[in-house]
N, C-alpha and C positions, 0 to 999 in steps of 0.2 A: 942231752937226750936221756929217756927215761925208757929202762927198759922194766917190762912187769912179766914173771917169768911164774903162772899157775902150775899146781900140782896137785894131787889127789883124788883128781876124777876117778869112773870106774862106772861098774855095773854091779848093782845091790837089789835083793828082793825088796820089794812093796813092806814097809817097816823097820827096814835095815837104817845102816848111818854111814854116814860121811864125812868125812872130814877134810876141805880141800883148803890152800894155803896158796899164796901170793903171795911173792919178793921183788922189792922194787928195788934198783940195781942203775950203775951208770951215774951220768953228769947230775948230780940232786943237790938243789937248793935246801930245802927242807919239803921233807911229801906232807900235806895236809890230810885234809880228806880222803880217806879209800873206802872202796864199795864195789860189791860185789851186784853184776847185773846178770842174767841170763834170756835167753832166746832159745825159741824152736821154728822149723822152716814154717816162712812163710808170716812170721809173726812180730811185729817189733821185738826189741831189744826191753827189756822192762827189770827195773830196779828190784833187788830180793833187800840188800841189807848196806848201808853207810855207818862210816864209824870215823869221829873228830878225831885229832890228834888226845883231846881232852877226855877221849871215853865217850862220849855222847852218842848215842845210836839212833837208827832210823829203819821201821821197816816195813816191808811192804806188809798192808794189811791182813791179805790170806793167807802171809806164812808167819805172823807171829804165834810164836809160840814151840815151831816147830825150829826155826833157824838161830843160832845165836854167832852174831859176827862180833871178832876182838881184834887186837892186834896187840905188836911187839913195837914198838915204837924208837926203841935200840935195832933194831933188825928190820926197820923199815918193810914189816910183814903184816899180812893181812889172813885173818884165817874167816873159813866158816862152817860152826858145826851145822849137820843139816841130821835130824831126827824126823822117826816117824815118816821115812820117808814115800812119796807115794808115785804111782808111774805116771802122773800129770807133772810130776817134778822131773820128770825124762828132760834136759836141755844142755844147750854149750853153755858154762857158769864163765863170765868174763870180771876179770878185776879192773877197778880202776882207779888210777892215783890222780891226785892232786899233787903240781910241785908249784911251790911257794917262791918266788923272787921278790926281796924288798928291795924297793927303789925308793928311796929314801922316804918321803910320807908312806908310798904307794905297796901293795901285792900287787905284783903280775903271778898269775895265775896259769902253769901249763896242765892240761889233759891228757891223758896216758890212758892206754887201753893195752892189757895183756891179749895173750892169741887164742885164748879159751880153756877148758876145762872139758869134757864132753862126763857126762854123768849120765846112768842111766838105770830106770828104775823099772827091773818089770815082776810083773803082777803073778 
């Protein structure tokens, strides 16, 4: 098991910054993929930012620019800057890993979900 332990939520004026941070922790094959999602009540879960072991990023359309996800790769950590922040960006920010198991040709692939982040941005 794979535990994902967020930090650095908060409450920030409309333009302020952020900076929140994921630790993946526990029984770990190798974490692959991590990514940070967020939600507000009532509203799917929806991807902000992924990031390969390789560096490779992915992001959600309406926040590039604004959000920049990295990681530690030694520290099995996941960060992300969030700039220009705005109160539509009000949400719980959830990490989540990827743990890698080779089986001989094969990756088995497990899912990990931290317990949130709550951010909040007002106006």
């Amino acid at each position: 098991q794979v535990q994902l332990v967020e930090s650095g939520g908060g409450s920030v004026q409309a333009g302020g910054s952020l900076r929140i941070s994921c630790v993946a922790s526990g029984s770990i094959y190798s974490i692959g993929t991590m990514g940070w999602y967020r939600q507000t009540p009532g509203k799917e879960r929806e991807l902000v930012a992924s990031i390969t072991t390789e560096g490779a990023t992915k992001y959600a359309d309406s926040l590039k620019g604004r959000m920049t996800i990295s990681r530690d790769n030694y520290k099995n950590t996941v960060f992300l800057q969030m700039n220009n922040l705005k109160p539509e960006d009000t949400a719980v920010y959830y990490c989540k890993a990827e743990d890698v198991e080779i089986v001989g040709w094969d990756n088995r692939l497990y899912h990990y979900w931290g317990q949130g982040t709550q951010v909040i941005v007002s106006s």
